[in-house]
MARTILO-692076 format. One record per residue: x, y, z of N, C-alpha, C in turn; residue number from 1; residue in three letters. Coordinates in Angstrom, 2 decimals, padded with zeros to 5 digits, always signed. Layout:
<rs>
@n_xx=X	n_yy=Y	n_zz=Z	ca_xx=X	ca_yy=Y	ca_zz=Z	c_xx=X	c_yy=Y	c_zz=Z	seq=NUM	type=ALA
...
</rs>
This chain:
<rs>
@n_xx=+024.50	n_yy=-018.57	n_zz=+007.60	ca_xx=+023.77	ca_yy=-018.78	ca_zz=+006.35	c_xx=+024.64	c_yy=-018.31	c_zz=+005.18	seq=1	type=UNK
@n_xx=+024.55	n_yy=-019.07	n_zz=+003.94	ca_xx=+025.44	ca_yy=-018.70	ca_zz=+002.91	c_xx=+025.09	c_yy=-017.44	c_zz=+002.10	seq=2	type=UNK
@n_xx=+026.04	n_yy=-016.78	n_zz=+001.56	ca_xx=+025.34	ca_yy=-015.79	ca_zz=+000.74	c_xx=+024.37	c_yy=-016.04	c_zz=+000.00	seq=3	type=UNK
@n_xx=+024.75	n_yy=-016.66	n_zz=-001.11	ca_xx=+024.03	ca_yy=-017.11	ca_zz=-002.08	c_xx=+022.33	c_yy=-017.45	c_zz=-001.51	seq=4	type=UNK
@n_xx=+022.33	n_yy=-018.12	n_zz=-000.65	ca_xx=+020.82	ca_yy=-018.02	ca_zz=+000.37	c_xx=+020.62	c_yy=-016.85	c_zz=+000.51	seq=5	type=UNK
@n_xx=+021.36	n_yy=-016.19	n_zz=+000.94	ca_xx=+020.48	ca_yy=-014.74	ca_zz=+001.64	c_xx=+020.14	c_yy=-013.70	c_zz=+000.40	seq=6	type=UNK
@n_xx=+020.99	n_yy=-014.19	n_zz=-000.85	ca_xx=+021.11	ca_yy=-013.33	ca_zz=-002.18	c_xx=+019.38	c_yy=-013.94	c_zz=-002.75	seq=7	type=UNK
@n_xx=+019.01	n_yy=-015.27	n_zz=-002.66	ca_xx=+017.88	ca_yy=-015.91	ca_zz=-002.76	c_xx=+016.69	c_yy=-014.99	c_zz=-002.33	seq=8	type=UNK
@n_xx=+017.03	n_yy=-015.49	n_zz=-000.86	ca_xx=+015.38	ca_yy=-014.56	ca_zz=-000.09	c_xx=+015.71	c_yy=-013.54	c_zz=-000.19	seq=9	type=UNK
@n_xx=+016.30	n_yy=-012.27	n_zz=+000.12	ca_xx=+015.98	ca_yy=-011.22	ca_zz=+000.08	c_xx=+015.07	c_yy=-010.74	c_zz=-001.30	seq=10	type=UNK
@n_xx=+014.71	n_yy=-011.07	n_zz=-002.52	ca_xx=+013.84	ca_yy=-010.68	ca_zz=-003.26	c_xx=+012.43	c_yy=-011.23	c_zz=-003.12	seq=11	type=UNK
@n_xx=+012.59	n_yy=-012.40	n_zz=-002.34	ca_xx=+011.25	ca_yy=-012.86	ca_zz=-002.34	c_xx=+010.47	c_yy=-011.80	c_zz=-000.81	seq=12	type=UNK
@n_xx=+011.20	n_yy=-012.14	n_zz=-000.28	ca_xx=+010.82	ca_yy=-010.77	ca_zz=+001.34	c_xx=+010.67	c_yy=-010.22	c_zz=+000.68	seq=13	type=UNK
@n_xx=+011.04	n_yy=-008.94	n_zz=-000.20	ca_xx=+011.02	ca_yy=-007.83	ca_zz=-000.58	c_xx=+009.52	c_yy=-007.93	c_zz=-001.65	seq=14	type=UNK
@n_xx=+009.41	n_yy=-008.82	n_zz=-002.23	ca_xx=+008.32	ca_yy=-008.89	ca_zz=-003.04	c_xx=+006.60	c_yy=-008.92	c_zz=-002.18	seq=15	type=UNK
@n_xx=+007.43	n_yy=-010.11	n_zz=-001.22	ca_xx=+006.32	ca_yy=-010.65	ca_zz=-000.20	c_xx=+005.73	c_yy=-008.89	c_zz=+000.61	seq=16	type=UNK
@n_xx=+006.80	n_yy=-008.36	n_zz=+001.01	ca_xx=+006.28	ca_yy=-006.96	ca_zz=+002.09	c_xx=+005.87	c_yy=-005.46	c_zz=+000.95	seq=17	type=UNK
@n_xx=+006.45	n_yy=-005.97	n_zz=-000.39	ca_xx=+005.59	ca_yy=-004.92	ca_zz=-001.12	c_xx=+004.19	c_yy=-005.53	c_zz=-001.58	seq=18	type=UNK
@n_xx=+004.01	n_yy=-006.31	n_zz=-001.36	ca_xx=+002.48	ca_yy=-007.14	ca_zz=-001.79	c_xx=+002.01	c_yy=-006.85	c_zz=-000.76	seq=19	type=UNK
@n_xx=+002.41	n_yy=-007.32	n_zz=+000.31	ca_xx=+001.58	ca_yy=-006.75	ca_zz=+001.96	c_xx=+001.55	c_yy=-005.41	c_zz=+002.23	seq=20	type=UNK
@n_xx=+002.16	n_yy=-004.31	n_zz=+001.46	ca_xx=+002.08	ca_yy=-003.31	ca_zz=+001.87	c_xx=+001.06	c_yy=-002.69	c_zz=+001.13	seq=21	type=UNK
@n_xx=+000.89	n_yy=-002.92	n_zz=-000.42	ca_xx=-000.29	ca_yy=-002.92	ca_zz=-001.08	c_xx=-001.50	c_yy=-003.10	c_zz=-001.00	seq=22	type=UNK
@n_xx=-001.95	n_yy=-004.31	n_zz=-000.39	ca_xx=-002.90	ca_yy=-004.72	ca_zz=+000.40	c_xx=-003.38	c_yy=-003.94	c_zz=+001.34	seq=23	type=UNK
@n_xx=-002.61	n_yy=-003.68	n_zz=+002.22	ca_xx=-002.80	ca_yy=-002.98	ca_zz=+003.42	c_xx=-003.08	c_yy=-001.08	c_zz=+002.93	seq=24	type=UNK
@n_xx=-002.33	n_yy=-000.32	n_zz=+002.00	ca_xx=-003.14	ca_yy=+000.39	ca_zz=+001.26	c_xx=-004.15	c_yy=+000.62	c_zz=+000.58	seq=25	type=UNK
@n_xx=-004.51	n_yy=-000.42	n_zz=-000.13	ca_xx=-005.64	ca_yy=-000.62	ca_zz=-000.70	c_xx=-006.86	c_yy=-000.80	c_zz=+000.20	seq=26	type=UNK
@n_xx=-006.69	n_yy=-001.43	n_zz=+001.46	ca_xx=-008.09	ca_yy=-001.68	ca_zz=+002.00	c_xx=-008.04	c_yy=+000.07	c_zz=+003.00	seq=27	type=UNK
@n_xx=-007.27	n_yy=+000.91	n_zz=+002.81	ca_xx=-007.01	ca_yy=+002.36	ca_zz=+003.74	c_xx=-007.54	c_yy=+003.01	c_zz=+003.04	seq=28	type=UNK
@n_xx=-007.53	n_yy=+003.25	n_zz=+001.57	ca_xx=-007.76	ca_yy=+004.11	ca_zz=+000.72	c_xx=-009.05	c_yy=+003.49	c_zz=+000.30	seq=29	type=UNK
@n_xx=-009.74	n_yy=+002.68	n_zz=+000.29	ca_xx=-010.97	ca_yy=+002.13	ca_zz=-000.29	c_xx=-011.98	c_yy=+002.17	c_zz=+000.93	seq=30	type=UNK
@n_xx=-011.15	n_yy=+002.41	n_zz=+002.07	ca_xx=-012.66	ca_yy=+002.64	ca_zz=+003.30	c_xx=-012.77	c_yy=+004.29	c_zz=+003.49	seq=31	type=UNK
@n_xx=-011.45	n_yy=+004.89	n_zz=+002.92	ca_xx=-011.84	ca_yy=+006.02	ca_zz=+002.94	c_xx=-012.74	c_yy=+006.58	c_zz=+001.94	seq=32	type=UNK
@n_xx=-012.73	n_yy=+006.28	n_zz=+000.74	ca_xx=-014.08	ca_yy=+006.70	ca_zz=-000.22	c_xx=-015.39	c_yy=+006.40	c_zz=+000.22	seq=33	type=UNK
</rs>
């Protein structure tokens, strides 16, 4: 795979698994109240 591709996705992954990781906090901390 070319750089320039991998220079591409790696921000969108990175965006994508901090959004999923958010999510996944948010519903941890909201069943705990």
């Amino acid at each position: 795979m070319p750089t320039d591709t991998i220079l591409a996705i790696v921000p969108v992954i990175l965006l994508f698994a901090f959004f999923a990781a958010t999510m996944v906090w948010a519903d941890i901390y909201s069943r705990k109240q």
